[in-house]
C-alpha positions in Angstrom: 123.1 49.5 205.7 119.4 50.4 206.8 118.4 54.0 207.3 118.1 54.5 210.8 114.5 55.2 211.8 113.7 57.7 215.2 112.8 55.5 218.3 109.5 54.8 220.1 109.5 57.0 223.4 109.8 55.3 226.4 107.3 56.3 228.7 107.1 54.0 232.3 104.8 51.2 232.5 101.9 50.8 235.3 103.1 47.0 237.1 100.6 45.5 239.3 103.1 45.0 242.8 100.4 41.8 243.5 102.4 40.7 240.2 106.2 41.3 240.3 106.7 42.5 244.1 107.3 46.0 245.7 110.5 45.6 245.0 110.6 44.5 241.2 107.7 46.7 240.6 110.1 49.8 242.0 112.9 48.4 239.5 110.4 48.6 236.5 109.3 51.8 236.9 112.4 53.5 237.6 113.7 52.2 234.7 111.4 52.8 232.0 111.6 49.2 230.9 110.2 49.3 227.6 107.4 51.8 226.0 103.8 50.6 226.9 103.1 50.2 222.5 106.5 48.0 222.3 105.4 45.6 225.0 101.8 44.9 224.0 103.1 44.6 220.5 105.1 41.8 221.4 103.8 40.5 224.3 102.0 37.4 222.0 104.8 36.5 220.3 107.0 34.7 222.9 107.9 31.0 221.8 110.6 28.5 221.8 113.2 29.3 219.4 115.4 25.9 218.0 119.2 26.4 219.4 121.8 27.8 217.1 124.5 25.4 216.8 128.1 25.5 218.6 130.6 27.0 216.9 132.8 25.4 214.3 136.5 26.6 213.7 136.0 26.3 210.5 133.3 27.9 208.8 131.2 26.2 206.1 131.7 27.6 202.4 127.7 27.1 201.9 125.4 29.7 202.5 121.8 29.3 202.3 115.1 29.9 206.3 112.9 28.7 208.9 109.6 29.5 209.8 109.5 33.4 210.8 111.2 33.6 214.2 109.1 34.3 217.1 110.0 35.1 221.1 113.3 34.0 223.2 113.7 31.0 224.8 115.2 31.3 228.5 118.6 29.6 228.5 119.1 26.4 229.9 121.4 28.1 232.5 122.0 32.1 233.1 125.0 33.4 231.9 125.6 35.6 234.6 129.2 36.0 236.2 129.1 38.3 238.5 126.8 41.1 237.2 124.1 43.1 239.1 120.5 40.3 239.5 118.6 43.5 238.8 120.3 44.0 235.2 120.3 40.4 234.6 116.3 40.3 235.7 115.1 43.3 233.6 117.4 42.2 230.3 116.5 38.9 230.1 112.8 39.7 230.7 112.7 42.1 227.6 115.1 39.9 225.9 112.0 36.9 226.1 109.1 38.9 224.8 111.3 40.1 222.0 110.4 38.0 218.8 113.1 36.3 217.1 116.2 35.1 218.0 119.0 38.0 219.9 121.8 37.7 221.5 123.0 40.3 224.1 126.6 40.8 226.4 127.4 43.3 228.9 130.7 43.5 230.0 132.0 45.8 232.8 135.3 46.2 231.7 136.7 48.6 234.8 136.7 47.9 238.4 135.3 44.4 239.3 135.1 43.0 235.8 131.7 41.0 235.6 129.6 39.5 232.1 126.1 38.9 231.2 124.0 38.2 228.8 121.2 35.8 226.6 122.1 33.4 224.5 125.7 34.8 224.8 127.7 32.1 223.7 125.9 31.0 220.8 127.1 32.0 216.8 125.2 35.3 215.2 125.7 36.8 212.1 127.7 39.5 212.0 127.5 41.8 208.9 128.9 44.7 209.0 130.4 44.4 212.7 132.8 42.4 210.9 134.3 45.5 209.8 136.1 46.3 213.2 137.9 42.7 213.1 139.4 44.2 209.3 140.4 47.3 211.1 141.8 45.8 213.7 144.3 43.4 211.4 145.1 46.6 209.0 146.3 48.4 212.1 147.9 45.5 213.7 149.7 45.2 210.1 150.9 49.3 210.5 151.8 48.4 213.9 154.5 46.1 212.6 155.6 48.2 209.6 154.4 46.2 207.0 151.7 48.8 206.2 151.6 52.4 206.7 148.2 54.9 207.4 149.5 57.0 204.9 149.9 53.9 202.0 147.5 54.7 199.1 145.3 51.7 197.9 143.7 52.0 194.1 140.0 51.2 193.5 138.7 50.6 190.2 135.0 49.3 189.0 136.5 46.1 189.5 136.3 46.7 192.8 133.2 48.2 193.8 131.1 45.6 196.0 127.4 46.5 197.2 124.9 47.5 199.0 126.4 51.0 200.6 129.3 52.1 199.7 129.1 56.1 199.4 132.9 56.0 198.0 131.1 54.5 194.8 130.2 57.2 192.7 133.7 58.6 193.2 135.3 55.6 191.6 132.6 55.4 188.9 132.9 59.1 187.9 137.0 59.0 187.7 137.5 55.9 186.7 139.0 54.4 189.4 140.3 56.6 192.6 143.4 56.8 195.0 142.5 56.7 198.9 145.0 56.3 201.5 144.9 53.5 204.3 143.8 55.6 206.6 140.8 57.5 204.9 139.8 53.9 204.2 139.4 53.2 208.2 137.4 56.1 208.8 135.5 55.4 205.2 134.9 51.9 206.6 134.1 52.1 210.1 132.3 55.9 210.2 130.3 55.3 207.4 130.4 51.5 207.2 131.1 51.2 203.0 131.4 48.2 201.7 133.7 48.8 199.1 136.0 50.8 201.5 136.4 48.1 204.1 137.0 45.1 201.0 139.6 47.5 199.7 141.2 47.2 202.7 140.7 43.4 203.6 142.6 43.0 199.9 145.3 45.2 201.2 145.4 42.9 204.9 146.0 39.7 202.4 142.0 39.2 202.3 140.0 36.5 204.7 142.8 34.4 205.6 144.5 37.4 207.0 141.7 38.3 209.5 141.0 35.0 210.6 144.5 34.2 211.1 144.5 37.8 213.3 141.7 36.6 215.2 143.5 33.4 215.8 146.9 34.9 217.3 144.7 37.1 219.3 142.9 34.2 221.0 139.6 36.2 220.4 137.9 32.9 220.6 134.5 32.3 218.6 134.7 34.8 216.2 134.9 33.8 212.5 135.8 36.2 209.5 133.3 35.9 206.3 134.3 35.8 202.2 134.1 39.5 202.1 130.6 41.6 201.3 130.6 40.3 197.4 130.6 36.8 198.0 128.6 36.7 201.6 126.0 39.0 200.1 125.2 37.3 197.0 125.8 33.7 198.6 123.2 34.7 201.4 120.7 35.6 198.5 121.0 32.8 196.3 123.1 34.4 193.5 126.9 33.6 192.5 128.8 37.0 192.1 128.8 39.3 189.0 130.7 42.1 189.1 127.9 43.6 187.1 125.7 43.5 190.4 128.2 46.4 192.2 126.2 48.7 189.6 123.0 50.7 190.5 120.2 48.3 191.4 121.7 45.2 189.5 121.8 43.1 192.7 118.5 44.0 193.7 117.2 43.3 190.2 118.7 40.0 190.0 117.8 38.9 194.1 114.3 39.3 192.7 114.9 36.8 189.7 115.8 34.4 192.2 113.0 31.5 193.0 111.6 32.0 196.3 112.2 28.9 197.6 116.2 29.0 196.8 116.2 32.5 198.6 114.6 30.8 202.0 117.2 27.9 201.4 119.8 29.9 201.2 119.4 32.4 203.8 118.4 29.6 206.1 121.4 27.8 205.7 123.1 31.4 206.7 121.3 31.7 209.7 121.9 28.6 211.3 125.8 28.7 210.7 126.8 32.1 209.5 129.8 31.8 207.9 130.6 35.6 209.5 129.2 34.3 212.6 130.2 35.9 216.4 129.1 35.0 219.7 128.1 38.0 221.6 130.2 37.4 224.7 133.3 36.8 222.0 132.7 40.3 220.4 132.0 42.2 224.5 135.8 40.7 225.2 137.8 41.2 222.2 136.2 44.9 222.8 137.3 44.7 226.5 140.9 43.9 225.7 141.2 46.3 222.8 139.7 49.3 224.9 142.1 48.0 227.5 145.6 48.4 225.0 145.6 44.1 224.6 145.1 44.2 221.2 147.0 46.9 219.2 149.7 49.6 220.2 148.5 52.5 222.1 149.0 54.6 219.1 146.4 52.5 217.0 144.3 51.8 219.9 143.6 55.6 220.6 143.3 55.7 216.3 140.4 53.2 216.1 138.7 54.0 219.4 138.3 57.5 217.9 137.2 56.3 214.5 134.3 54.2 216.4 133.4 57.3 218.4 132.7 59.3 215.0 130.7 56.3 213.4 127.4 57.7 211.7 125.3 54.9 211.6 122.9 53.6 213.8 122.2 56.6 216.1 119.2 55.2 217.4 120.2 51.9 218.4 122.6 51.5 221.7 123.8 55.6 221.5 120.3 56.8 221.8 120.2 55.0 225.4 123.4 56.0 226.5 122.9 58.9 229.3 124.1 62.1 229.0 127.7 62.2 230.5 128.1 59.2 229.3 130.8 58.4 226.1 129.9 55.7 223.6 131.8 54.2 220.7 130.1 51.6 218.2 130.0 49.6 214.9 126.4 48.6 213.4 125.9 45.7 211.2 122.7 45.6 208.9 121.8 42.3 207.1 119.4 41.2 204.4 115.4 41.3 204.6 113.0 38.8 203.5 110.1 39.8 204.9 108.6 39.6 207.0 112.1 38.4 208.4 114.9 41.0 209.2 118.6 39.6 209.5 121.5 40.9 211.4 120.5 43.7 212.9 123.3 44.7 214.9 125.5 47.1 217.8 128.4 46.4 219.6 130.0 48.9 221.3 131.7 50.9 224.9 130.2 52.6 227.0 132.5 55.1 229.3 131.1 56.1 232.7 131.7 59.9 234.1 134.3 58.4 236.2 136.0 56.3 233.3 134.2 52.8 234.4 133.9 51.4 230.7 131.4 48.8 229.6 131.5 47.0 226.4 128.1 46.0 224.8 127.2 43.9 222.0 123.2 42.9 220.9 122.9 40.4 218.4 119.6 40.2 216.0 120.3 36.9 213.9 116.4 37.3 212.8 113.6 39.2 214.2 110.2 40.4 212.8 110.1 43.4 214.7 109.5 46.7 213.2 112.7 49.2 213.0 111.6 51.2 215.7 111.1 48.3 218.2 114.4 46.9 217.7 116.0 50.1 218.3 113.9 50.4 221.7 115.5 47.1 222.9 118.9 48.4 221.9 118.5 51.5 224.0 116.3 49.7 226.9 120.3 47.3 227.2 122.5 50.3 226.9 120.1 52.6 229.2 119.6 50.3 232.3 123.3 48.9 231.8 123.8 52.5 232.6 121.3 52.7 235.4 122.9 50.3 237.5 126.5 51.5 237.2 127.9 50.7 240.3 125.4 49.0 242.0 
């Protein structure tokens, strides 16, 4: 995953009422749309995006990059059932002058259930949000006693996989380590590690075993990946060595690859990610798990608390949640090749004072925004979702 870097401020922009209306002009102001620096950095960079294409139930066992991405296009048709026209209005008018191509859901779960979003329906690459669907089938697996929390898993070199994965140094030093079931949710989810979470999807019965969860569960378009060793390296060009889990040997070898088989390949990713999610797929499976659909209660309240601890991404979604406000998340964090940034991700709940709970998910498939100005659109959703709390 990404280091996390801190937020532009916010600060309210001046809107000519001639332009917008007394009334939309009110609306902008009071709440603090976007920071003056992150709309006149983007504000030339809106454009017509091609479509991503509809889902496929089964995903394709290639993986390989367009032009860089530029603004939103407006959906042929809102996807709007039911949710405030003010929230609608001020996401999908940041969501336009954001450059690349983002997908974003809010769902209020409690109390007049409604949805929303851009480009909500259409297939995004997950990363590391994946994660919560392995969780998910490892607790739905202790929920029918064919796994317990307390079940120790062994991890050797063998099966260290890449990019982060803290618990790595651990199994280098020893040897190989011992970690039970449930220090590898916490591992997985609170710190998102790599090696953790594939531990784990081994332990499930690997891919099949998540997809075929997702399936029972009806959670719709939602599809599970190879696991981190074979997504990572097929979205980079590379087949696997196990040699790569080691120090910088991935990197090393990434940069060995030809240029044009790197743009290939992560093109071919991006327009039919084989760990691809539609926004308003991930807002729902979240809306039936925070509501007891998915799991017991027991492992529902386990994994609702694990999501509440999780220690990336601070300032994405949770730095826009009020105070008084609860939030739970999982990030996901995908290759760079610049000047194009891939699967920069947040899904998560929000919980109102009074217990109202709305389920979020913001989808960056590929952007060329800095850090700091994708993290400002993150907070801008979860912020004004927030605002208009029952209005």
């Amino acid at each position: 995953m990404m280091s996390s870097a801190k937020a532009l401020p916010y600060r309210p922009i001046m809107v000519r009422v001639e332009k917008f209306g007394e009334r939309r002009a009110k609306d902008l102001l009071r709440f603090g749309v976007v920071s003056l620096a992150l709309l006149t950095s983007l504000s030339g960079c809106v454009g017509v995006q091609r479509p991503m294409p509809q889902a496929n139930p089964t995903p394709s066992t290639r993986i390989p990059h367009s032009a860089a991405p530029v603004g939103q296009a407006a959906p042929k048709r809102p996807f709007n059932r039911g949710a405030p026209i003010g929230l609608e209005n001020l996401v999908r008018e940041q969501w336009q002058i954001f450059p690349g191509r983002t997908g974003v859901a809010i769902m209020r779960i409690d109390g007049g259930e409604w949805i929303t979003g851009q480009r909500a329906t259409e297939l995004f690459p997950q990363q590391s949000v994946s994660k919560t669907w392995v969780a998910l089938t490892i607790l739905d697996l202790v929920d029918q006693g064919k796994v317990s929390l307390d079940q120790k898993i062994r991890i050797t070199p063998n099966d260290l996989a890449v990019f982060h994965q803290p618990i790595r140094d651990r199994v280098i030093s020893n040897g190989g380590i011992e970690a039970t079931v449930l220090a590898l949710l916490e591992q997985a989810i609170i710190a998102s590690d790599n090696t953790a979470n594939d531990s784990l999807l081994r332990t499930a019965g690997g891919p099949h075993a998540v997809q075929s969860f997702l399936a029972r569960k009806n959670l719709g378009a939602i599809r599970f990946g190879p696991g981190e060793r074979l997504l990572q390296s097929g979205i980079a060009g590379l087949d696997w060595r196990q040699e790569y889990s080691l120090g910088n040997r991935f990197y090393a070898a990434r940069n060995m690859v030809p240029m044009a088989k790197r743009k290939a390949a992560l093109d071919f990713y991006l327009d039919n990610p084989i760990d691809g999610a539609s926004p308003e797929a991930i807002v729902r499976a979240l809306a039936r798990l925070a509501k007891g659909e998915l799991l017991s209660p027991a492992s529902t309240r386990l994994i609702l608390g694990i999501m509440s601890r999780t220690s990336s991404g601070p300032n994405r979604m949770k730095a826009g949640v009020p105070a008084g406000w609860r939030f739970l998340h999982k990030t996901g964090t995908g290759q760079i090749l610049s000047p194009v940034s891939t699967g920069y991700n947040d899904i998560g709940i929000m919980t109102a004072p009074d217990g109202t709970r709305y389920a979020l998910a913001i989808m960056m498939g590929s952007t060329t925004a800095s850090i700091p100005q994708r993290m400002a659109f993150m907070q801008f959703v979860s912020r004004t979702t927030a605002t208009y709390h029952d209005q």
